[in-house]
C-alpha positions in Angstrom: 28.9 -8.1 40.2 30.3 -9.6 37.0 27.9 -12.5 37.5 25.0 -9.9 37.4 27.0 -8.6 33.8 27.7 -12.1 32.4 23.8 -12.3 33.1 22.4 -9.8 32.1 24.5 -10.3 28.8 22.9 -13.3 28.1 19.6 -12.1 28.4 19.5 -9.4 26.3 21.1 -11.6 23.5 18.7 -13.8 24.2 16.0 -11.2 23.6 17.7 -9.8 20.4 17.2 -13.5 19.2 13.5 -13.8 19.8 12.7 -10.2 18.5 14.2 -10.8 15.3 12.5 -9.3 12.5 11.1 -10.3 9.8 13.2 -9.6 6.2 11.6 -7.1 4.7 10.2 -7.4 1.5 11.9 -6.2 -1.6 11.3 -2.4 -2.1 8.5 -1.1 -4.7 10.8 0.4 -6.9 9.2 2.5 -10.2 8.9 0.7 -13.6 8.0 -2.3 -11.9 5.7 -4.0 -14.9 2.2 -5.3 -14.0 2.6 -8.5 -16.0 5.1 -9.7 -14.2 4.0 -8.6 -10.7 1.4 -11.1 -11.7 3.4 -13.6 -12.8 5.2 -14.3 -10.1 3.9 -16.5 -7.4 3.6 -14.5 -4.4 4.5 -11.4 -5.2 4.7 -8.5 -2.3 7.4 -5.6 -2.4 7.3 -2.8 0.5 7.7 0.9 0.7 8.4 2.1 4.1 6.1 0.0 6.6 3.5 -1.3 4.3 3.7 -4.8 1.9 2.0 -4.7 -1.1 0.4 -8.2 -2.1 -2.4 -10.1 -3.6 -2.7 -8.2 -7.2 -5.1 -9.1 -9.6 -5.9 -7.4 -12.7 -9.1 -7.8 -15.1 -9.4 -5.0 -18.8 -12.9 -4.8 -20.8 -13.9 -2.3 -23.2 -13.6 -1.6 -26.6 -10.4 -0.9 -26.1 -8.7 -3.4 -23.2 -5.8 -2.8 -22.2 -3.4 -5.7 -20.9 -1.3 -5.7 -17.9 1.6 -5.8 -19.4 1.0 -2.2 -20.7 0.5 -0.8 -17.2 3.8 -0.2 -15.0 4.0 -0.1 -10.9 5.9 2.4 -9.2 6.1 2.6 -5.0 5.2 6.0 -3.4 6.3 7.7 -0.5 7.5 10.3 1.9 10.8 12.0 2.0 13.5 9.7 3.2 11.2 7.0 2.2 12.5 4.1 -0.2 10.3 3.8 -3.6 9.8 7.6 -4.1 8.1 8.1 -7.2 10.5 10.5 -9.8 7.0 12.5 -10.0 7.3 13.3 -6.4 4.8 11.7 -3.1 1.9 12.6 -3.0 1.2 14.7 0.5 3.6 12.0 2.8 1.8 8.9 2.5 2.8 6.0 1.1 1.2 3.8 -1.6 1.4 2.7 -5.7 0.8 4.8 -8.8 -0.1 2.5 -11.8 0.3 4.3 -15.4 -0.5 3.0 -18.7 -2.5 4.5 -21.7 -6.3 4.3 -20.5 -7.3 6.2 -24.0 -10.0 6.0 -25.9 -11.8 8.1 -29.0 -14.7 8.4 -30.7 -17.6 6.1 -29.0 -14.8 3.9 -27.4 -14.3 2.2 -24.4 -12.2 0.9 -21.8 -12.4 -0.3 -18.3 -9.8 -2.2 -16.0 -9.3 -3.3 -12.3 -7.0 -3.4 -10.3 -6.8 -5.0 -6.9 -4.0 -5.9 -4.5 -3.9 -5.6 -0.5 -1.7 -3.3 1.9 -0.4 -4.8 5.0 2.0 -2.9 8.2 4.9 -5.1 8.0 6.3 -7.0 11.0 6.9 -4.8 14.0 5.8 -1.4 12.7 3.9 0.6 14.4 1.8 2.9 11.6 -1.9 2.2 10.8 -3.9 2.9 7.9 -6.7 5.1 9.2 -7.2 6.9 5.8 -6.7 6.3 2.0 -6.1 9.2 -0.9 -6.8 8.6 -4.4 -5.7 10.7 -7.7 -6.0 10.3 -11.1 -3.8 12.2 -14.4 -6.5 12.6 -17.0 -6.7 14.5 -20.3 -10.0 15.0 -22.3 -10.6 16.6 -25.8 -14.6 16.8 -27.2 -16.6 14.7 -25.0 -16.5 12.3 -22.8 -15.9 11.1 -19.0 -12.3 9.3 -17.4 -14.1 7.6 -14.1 -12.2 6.3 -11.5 -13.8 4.1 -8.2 -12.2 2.9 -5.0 -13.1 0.0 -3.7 -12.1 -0.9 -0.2 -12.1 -3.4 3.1 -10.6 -4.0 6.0 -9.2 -6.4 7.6 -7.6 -7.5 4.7 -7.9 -11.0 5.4 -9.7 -13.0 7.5 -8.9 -16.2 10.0 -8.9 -18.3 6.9 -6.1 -16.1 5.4 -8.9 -15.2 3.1 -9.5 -11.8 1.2 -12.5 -9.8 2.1 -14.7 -8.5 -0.2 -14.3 -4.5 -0.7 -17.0 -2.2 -1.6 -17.4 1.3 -3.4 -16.2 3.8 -1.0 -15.9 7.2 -3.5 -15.6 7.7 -7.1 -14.1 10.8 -9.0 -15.1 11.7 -12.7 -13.0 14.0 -14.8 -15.1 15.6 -17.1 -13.9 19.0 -18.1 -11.6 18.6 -21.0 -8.3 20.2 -19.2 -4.9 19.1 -17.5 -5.7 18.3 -14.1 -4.8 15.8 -11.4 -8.2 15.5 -9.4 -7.4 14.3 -5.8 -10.0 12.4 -3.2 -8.1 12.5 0.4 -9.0 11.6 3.5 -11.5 9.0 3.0 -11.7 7.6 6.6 -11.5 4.0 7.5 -11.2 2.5 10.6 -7.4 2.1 12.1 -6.5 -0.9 10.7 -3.0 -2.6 10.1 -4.4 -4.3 6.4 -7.1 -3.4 3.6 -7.8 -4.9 0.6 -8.6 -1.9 -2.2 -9.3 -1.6 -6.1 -9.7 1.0 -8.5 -12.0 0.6 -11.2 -11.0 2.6 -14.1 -13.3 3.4 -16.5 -12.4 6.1 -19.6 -15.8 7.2 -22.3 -15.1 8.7 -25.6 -18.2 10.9 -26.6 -18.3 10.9 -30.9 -16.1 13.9 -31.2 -14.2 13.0 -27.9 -10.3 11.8 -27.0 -9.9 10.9 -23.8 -6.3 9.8 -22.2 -6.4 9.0 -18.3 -2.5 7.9 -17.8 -2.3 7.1 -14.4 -3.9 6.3 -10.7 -2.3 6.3 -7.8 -3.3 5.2 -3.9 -2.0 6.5 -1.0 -2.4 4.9 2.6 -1.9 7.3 5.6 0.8 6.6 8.5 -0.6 7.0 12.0 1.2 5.9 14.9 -0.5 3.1 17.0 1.8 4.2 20.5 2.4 1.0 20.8 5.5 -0.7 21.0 7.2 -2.6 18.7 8.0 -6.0 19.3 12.1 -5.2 19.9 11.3 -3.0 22.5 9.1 -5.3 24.2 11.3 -8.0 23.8 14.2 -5.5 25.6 11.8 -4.5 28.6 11.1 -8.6 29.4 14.2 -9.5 28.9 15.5 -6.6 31.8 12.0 -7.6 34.3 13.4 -11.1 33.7 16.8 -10.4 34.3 15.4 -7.8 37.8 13.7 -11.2 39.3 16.4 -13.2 39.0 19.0 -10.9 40.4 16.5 -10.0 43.6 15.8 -14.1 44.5 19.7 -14.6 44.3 19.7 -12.0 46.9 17.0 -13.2 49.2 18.7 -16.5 49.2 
């Protein structure tokens, strides 16, 4: 009998050691600065489950605005690390990006943003949908545009980026406070996608238009299966079960 402990000991510290996680990233915290994000050679932070990689950023317009104006803040549930001070947005978890999109009288400006959102190791949550809202403000004329762009997988064999395409685009055109919301725009279960927003803010001749920030939001929805810990655990016992019933047919 203490044979059968001593063993079965060793196996289950033997399958601690091979399901090991992964470190986690470092968290998504708010006033992260865009700038930097790109400046720093593989950049990824996490909130919850999900890493957030790959940014890119381009401006155009009358009126570009550089990424160093724009700040990164992580999003998320209750309970969740990265909770933007604003509050989540319903209990997914994603990035708001804010910075002064504003433009007057026949002015432009347009910007992307890009970057890719991956489960990390041994979760167990897919992305099956993605919400996007925008904080826009609009005096005179004018339009504060804002399009998602989406694909999934992320990557491909090559570790390459897919190329996303227009999935919806929301247009804030009525000159009050609002936050305009697009939720629930289905994709696929999928544990990475590669998405952009393309921001685009008009000023009509007597128009002032301010569209201060974006944010994405990436549902959690449980795959049932398990992770690999618990995997790890229930071979390690079957192991440990075959071992013990041969020792006793000898």
């Amino acid at each position: 009998m203490k044979k059968l402990f001593v063993i079965g000991g060793m196996l289950l510290a033997a399958s601690a050691a091979w399901a090991t996680p992964v470190q986690p990233a470092p968290t998504c915290t708010a006033d992260m600065n865009l700038q930097t994000i790109l400046n720093t050679a593989n950049f990824e932070c996490q909130v919850g489950d999900k890493i957030f990689s790959n940014f890119s950023y381009t401006a155009s317009g009358t009126n570009p605005l550089g990424a160093s104006q724009v700040t990164v803040e992580g999003v998320g549930p209750a309970g969740t690390s990265g909770i933007s001070p604003d509050g989540p947005v319903s209990t997914d978890i994603g990035l708001s990006f804010s910075a002064p999109w504003t433009v007057s009288a026949g002015q432009t400006t347009d910007a992307n943003i890009f970057f890719a959102v991956t489960v990390a190791n041994g979760a167990n949550m897919v992305i099956t949908d993605t919400g996007l809202a925008q904080l826009s403000t609009l005096t005179g004329t004018g339009l504060a545009t804002v399009g998602e762009d989406a694909c999934a997988p992320a990557f491909n064999q090559q570790n390459q980026l897919c190329t996303p395409s227009l999935q919806v685009a929301m247009t804030f055109d009525n000159g009050s406070n609002l936050i305009q919301k697009v939720v629930d725009n289905a994709v696929a279960p999928t544990g990475s996608i590669y998405v952009g927003k393309d921001i685009s803010v008009t000023a009509g001749t007597n128009g002032i238009v301010d569209l201060s920030r974006v944010t994405d939001t990436f549902s959690q929805s449980p795959t049932g299966a398990p992770e690999p810990a618990t995997m790890g655990l229930a071979g390690a016992a079957l192991v440990g079960l075959g071992f013990i019933r041969r020792r006793k047919q000898a």
